[in-house]
N, C-alpha and C positions, 0 to 999 in steps of 0.2 A: 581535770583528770580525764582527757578525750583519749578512746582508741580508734583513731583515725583509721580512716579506711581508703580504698585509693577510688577515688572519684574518678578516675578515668577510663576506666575497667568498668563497664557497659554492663554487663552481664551483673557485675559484686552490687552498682549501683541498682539495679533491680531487686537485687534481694534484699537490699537493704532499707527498701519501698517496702516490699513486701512482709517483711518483719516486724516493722510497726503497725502493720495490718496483723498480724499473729499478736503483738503483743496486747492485742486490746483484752482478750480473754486468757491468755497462756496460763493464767494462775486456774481459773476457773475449771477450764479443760484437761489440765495434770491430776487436780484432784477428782474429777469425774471417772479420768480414764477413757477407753476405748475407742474410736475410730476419732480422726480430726478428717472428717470427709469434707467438708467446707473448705477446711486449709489445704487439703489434696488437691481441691478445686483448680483452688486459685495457683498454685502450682504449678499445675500443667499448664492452666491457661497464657502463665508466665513464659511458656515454656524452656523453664531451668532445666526440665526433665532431660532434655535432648541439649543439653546445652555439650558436654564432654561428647558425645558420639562422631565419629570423626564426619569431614564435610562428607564425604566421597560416599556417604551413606545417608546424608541428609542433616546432619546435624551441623552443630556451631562450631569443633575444633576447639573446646576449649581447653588450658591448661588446668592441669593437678593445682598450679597455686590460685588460681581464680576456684577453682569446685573446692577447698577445702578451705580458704577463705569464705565462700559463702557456707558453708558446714556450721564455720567459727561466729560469721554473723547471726545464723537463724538460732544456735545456741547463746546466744547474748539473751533470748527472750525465752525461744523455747527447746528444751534439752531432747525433747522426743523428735519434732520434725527435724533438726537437726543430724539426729541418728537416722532418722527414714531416711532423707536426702542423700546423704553420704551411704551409706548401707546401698541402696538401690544402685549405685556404680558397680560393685561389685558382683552383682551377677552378668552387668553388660561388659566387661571386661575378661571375664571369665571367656566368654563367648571372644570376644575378640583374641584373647590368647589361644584356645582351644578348640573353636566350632570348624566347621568346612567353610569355603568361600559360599557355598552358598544360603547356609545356615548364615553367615554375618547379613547375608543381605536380606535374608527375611526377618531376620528378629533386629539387628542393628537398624537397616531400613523402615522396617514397621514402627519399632519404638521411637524413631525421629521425627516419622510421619502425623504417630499418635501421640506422642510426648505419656508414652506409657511409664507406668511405675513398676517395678523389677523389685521379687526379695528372693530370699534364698531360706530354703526348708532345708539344711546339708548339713548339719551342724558335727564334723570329722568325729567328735568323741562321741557320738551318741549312736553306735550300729543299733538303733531300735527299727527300721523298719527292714524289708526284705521284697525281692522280688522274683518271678517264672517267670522264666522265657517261652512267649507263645509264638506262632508261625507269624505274627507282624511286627511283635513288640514286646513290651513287657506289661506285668499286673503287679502291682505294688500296694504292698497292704505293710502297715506299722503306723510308728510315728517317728517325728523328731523336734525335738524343742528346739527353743532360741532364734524364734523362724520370723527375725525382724522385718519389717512392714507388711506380712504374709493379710492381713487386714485390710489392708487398702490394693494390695498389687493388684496389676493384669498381667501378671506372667513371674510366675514362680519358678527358681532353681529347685531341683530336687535331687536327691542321692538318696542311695541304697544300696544295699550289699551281696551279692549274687550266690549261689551256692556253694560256692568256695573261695568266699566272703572278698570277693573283691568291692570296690566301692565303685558302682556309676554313678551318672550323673546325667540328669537332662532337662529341657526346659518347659512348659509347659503353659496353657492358661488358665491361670488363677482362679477362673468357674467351671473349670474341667468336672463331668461327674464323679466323684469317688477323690476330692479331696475336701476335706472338713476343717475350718477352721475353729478350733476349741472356745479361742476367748477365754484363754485361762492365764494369762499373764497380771499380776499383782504384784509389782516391783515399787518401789521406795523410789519417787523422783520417775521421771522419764514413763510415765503410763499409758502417753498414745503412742508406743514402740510396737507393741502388737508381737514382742517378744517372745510368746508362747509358743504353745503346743499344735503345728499340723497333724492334722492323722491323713491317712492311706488307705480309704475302704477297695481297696479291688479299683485301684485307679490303673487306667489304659493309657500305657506310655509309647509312642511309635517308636518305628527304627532309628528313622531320619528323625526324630526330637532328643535323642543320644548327644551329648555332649564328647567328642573325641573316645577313648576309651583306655581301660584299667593298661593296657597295652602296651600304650604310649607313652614315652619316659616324658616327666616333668624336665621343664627347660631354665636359662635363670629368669628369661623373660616372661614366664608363668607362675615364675614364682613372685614375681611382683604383688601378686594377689594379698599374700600376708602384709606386706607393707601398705598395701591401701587401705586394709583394714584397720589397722594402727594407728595408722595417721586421721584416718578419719575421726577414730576414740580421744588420739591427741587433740584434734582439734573442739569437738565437743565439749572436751574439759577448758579448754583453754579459754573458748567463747564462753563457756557457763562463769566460771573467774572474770572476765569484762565484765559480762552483765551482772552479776553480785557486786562488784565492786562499784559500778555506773547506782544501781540501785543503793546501795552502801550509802554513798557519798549523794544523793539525792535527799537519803533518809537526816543523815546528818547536818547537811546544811540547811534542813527545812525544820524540823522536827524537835533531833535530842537535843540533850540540853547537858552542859556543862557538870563536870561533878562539882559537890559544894566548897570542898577544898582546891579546887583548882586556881583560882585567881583570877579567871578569866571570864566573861561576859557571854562570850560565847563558847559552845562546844568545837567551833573549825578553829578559834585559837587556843586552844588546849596542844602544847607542843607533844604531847604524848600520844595525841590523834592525828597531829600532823607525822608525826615519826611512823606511826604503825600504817596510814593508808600510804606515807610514801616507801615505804619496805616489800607492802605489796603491793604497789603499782610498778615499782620497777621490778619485783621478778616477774609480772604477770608479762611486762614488756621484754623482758628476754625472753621467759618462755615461746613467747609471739612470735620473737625474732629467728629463734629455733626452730619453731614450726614450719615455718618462713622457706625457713634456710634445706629443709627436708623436704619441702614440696616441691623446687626447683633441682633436688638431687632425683627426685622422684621422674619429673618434666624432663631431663637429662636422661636419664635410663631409658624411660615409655620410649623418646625419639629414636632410638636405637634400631627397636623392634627385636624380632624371632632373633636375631642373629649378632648380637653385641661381639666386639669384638674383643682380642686378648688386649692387645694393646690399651684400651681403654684407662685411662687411671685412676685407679683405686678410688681416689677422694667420690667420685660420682656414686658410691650407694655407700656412703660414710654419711649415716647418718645420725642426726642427734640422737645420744641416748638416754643423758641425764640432764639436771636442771642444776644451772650455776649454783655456789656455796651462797649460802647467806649474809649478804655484808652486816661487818660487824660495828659500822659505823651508820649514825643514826640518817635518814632519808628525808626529804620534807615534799612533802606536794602540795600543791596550790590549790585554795579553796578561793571560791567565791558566793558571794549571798546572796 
């Protein structure tokens, strides 16, 4: 019951080296909670970090379906680096939608250079922090929850809302004085996400570290930002269902043991275990295929750039939004002992 991966994809093939390096503790470490600084390590040292940042800035150029494949692989093990990983594109896209040319080239540049780690403290529903406009910059004092990899990053997205509550935005480094990270995240599942609470003691924001401005009309190619978010959470899930199943079907052919009225010798020929993990291996395999299928609708758009045209055909941001009906006929997938 293998979810094959594409062996030829360089970058997918690393991560998936590196994943069974995560998997040696992943159990240990979810229940502990807080920072996976080791697996951050090793990480960068991968450098998967820089791997999407476009070449012309120092990076690898790689595709939406290569990075959300590796999302889908490091969740097979572990559900938190998996969110960090994926998470972390999303404030360096931001930038690439929104920044000056010359902002892309100090923060895109620098992060390909460093194979830095990127989160974002912005979280739209929560106007909990605020900020003054001084003669260089601004001072931001509040907080805002939900501020994924905010724990491990060197450069944090921030937002805030001005006096007549527009919402900025800018980027920062993650040891800047006068931001505090809480360490108050306790979530069910997923505990080295670092999900919690930044605060904002009288943090000093420059001009030039402003993200575009409240000003500026959002485009459709900024608004891509939502859909990488999504697809990242897609792929999460989708990797976390491989890896339960892979374990599943581990536990099963090693371990349980047959019910007494079943007939069978063993637990893998019990036709009612072969029904049930083949039911869900092949949704797990379309869900896959969908994901799949949205990452290359995603790959399609990004190539576009600022300026998509009309012309364009619809099908390209058509993308999955639901999960096939459940076949009503029985499935069977292959065990071995």
């Amino acid at each position: 019951m293998p979810f094959e991966t594409d062996v030829d994809d360089r970058l997918l093939a690393k991560a998936t080296k590196l994943r069974k390096t995560f998997h040696l503790d992943a159990v240990e470490r979810d229940k502990r909670g807080g920072r996976p600084v080791e697996q951050i390590r090793l990480l960068k040292e991968s450098s998967l970090a820089s791997a999407q940042i476009a070449r012309e800035y120092g990076g690898q150029g790689a595709s939406w379906l290569t990075i959300l494949r590796i999302v889908r692989e490091f969740a097979k093990t572990d559900g938190s680096l998996a969110h960090l990983f994926g998470y972390h594109h999303l404030p360096l896209n931001l930038i690439l939608f929104r920044a000056s040319a010359a902002q892309k080239e100090k923060w895109l540049a620098g992060s390909a250079a460093g194979n830095w780690i990127w989160s974002n403290s912005g979280n739209a529903m929560s106007r909990t922090s605020s900020g003054e406009k001084t003669a260089t910059g601004w001072v931001i004092n509040g907080s805002r929850p939900f501020s994924s990899g905010s724990h491990v990053a060197d450069y944090i997205q921030i937002s805030w809302e001005n006096a007549e509550g527009a919402r900025l935005t800018a980027a920062v480094p993650a040891d800047r004085d006068g931001i505090v990270i809480e360490n108050d995240w306790d979530g069910i599942g997923q505990r080295q996400t670092g999900s919690g609470t930044v605060r904002f003691a009288n943090l000093q924001v420059h001009d030039d570290e402003l993200i575009s401005s409240p000003d500026v009309p959002l485009t459709p190619y900024s608004s891509l930002t939502s859909l990488l978010q999504q697809s990242v959470l897609l792929n999460v899930f989708i990797g976390s269902a491989q890896g339960i199943l892979e374990e599943g079907r581990a536990y099963t052919t090693t371990r349980s043991r047959p019910w007494i009225h079943s007939g069978v010798e063993r637990h893998v020929d019990d036709p009612w275990i072969k029904r049930q993990y083949g039911d869900l291996y092949i949704r797990t395999l379309a869900a896959t295929e969908l994901a799949d299928k949205a990452a290359r609708s995603l790959d399609v758009a990004y190539a576009q750039g600022p300026s998509p045209t009309v012309a364009q055909p619809q099908s390209i941001l058509q993308l999955p939004t639901s999960m096939p009906a459940k076949s009503a006929s029985p499935s069977r997938a292959r065990f071995s002992s």
